[in-house]
C-alpha positions as CSV (number, residue, x, y, z in Angstrom):
1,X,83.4,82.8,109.7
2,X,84.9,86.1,109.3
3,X,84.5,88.5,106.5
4,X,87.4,86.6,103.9
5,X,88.7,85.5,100.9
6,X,85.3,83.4,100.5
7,X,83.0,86.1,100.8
8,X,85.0,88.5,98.6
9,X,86.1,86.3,95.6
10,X,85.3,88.1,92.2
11,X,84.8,91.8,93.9
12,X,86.7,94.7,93.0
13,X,89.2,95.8,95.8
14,X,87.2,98.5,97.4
15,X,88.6,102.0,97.9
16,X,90.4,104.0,100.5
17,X,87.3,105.6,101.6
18,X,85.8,102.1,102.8
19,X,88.4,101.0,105.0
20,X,86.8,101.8,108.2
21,X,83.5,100.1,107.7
22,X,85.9,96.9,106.3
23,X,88.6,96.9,108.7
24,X,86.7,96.6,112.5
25,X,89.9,96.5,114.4
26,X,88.2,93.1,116.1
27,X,88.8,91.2,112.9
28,X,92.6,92.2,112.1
29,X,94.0,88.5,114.4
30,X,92.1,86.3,111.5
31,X,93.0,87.2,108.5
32,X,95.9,84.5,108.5
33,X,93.1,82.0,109.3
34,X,91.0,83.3,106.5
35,X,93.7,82.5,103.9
36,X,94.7,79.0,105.9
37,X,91.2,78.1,105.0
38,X,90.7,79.1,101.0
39,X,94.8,78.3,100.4
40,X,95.9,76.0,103.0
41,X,98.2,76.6,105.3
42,X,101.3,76.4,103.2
43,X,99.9,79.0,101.0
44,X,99.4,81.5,104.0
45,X,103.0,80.8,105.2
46,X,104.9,81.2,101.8
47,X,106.3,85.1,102.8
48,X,107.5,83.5,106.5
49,X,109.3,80.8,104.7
50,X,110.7,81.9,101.6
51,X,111.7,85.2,102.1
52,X,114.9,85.1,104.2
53,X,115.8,82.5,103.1
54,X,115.6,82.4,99.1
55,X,114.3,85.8,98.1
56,X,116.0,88.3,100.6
57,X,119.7,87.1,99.5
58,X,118.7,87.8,95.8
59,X,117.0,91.1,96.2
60,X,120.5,92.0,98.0
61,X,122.9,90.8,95.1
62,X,120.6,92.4,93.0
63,X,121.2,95.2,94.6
64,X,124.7,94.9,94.9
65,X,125.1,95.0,91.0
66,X,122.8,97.9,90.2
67,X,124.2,101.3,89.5
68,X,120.4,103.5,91.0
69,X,122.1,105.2,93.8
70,X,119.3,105.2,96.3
71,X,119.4,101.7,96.0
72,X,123.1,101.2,96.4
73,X,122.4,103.1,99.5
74,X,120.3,101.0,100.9
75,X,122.8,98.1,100.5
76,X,125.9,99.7,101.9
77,X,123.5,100.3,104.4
78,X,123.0,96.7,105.0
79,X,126.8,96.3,105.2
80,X,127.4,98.2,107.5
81,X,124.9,97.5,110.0
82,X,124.5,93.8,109.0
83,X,127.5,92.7,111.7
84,X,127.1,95.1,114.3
85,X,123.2,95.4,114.4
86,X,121.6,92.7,117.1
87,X,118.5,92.4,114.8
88,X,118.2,90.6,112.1
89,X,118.8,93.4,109.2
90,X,118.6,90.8,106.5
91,X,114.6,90.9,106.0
92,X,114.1,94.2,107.0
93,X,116.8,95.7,104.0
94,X,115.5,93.0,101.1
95,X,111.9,94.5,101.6
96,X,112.7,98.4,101.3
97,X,115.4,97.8,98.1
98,X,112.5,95.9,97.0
99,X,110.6,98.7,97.2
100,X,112.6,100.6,95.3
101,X,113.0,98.1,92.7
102,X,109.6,97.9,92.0
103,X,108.3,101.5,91.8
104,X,105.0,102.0,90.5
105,X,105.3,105.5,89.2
106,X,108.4,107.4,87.4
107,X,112.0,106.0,89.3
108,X,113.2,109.3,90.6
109,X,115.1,109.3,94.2
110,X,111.8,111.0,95.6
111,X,109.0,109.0,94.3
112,X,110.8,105.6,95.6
113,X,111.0,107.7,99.0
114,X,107.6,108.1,98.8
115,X,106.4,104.6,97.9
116,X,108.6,103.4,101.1
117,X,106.9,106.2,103.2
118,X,103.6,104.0,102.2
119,X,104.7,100.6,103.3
120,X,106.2,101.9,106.3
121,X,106.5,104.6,108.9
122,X,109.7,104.8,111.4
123,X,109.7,106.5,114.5
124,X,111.7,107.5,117.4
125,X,111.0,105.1,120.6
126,X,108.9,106.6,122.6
127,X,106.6,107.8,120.7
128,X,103.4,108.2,121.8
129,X,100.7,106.7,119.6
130,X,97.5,108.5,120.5
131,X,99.3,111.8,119.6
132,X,100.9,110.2,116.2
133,X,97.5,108.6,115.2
134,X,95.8,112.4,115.2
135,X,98.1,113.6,112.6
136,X,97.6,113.6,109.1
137,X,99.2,111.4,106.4
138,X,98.6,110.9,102.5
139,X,98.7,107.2,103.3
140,X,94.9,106.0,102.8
141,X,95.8,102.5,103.2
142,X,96.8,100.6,105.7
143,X,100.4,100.6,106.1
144,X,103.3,100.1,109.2
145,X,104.6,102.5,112.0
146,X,107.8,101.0,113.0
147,X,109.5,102.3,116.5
148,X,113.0,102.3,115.9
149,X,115.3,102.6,113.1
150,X,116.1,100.1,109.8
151,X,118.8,98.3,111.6
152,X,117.1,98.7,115.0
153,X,113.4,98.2,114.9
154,X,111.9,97.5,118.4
155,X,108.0,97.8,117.6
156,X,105.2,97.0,114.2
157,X,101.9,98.4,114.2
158,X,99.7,98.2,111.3
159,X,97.8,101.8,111.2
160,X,94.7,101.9,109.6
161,X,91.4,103.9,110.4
162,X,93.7,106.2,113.5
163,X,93.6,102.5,115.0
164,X,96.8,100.9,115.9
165,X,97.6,97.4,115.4
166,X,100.5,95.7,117.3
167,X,102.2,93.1,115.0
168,X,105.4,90.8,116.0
169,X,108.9,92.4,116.5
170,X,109.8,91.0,113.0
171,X,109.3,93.0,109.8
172,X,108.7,89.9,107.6
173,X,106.2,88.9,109.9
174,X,104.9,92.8,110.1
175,X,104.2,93.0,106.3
176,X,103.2,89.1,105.9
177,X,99.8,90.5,108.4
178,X,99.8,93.8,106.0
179,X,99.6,92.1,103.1
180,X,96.8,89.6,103.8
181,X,95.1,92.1,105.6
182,X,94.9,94.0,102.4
183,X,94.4,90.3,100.2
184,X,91.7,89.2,102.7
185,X,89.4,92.2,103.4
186,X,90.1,93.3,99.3
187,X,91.8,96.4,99.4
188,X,93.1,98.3,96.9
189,X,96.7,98.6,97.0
190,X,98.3,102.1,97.3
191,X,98.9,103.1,94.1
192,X,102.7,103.7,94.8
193,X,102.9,100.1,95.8
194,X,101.2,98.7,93.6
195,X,103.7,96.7,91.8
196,X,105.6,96.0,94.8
197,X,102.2,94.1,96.0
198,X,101.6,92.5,92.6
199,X,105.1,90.8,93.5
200,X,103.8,89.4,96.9
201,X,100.4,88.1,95.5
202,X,101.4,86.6,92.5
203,X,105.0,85.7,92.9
204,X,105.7,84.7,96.4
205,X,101.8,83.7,98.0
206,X,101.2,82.4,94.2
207,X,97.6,83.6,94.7
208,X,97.0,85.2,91.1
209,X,98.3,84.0,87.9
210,X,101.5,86.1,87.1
211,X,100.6,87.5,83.7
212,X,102.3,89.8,81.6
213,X,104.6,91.1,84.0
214,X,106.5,94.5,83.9
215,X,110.2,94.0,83.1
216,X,111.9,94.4,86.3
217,X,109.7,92.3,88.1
218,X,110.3,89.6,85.4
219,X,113.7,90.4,85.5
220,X,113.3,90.1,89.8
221,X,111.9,86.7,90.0
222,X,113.9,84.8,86.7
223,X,116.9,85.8,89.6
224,X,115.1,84.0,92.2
225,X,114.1,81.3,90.8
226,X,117.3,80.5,89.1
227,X,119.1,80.3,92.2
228,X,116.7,78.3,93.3
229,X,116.7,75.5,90.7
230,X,120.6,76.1,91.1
């Protein structure tokens, strides 16, 4: 059995500065299998099912009604791209305002820059990824490089250690791998995503208890789940 969930239970997440020795790029394809086996395998598929579907159209009304203007951005954003875009925009939009919703640090228009800017990278097609994997970034965890834009994504990779990852075409499915990857091998979250994690692993994957939760991720999942009992 890989390195998992079972060999890791009860250890601290372990720091930046250990991700190459954790991460051999080798053992990145079973980390889904890993959780499948401590959780089941409708615990590991809980982000694939749920989020288009129930949490993605409440993230956006939630959006919709709040008066932070980089978040309203975002959402007329979504509008405008949602019918003329061929991909999916739905997914991809719910997990950046979500972002933003859930900043870690102080709520200013450039600290919830820089928290999305640690989930996710985009770049222009055709870029070349042995040339981008030599430059330096503050991110010291794992995080995505997307090839595209937000309404036209054509490529995931999960960058970790100047390795490259491919994921699927499909940003749910991009961060579903990020976040176990981070969940399976113990990682410390980035600090600026921090809460935005804390959402995935207790709320959606159910893996933690939720706790005393901050207020706008309480105020985040009472919307969810109300529409859901509606």
């Amino acid at each position: 059995m890989t390195p998992g969930v079972n060999a890791i239970a009860g250890c601290t997440r372990a720091p930046p500065s250990c991700i190459a020795c954790i991460i051999p790029r080798s053992c990145i394809n079973p980390v889904n299998q890993d959780l499948q086996m401590k959780f089941g395998d409708e615990v590991s598929r809980q982000l694939l099912m749920k989020w288009d579907s129930s949490i993605a159209p409440v993230i956006l009304k939630l959006a919709e009604q709040t008066s932070t203007t980089a978040i309203r951005e975002l959402f007329m954003e979504f509008n405008e791209n949602k019918d003329s875009s061929s991909y999916d925009c739905l997914g991809m939009y719910a997990l950046l305002i979500c972002v933003f919703m859930l900043p870690t640090h102080a709520r200013s228009k450039g600290m919830r820059k820089q928290s999305l800017n640690m989930l996710i990278d985009f770049r222009p097609i055709g870029t070349v990824l042995e040339k981008y994997l030599t430059q330096d970034r503050p991110n010291r965890q794992p995080y995505l490089l997307c090839l595209g834009t937000r309404s036209a994504p054509t490529q995931f990779f999960i960058i970790g250690d100047r390795q490259a990852i491919k994921c699927e075409d499909n940003i749910v499915a991009a961060v579903d791998k990020l976040f176990k990857l981070h969940f399976v091998f113990n990682l410390q979250y980035a600090a600026e995503l921090k809460l935005f994690y804390n959402f995935i692993e207790t709320f959606v994957f159910k893996l933690s208890p939720l706790g005393q939760l901050p207020n706008k991720l309480v105020e985040i999942v009472a919307a969810i789940e109300s529409c859901s009992s509606s």
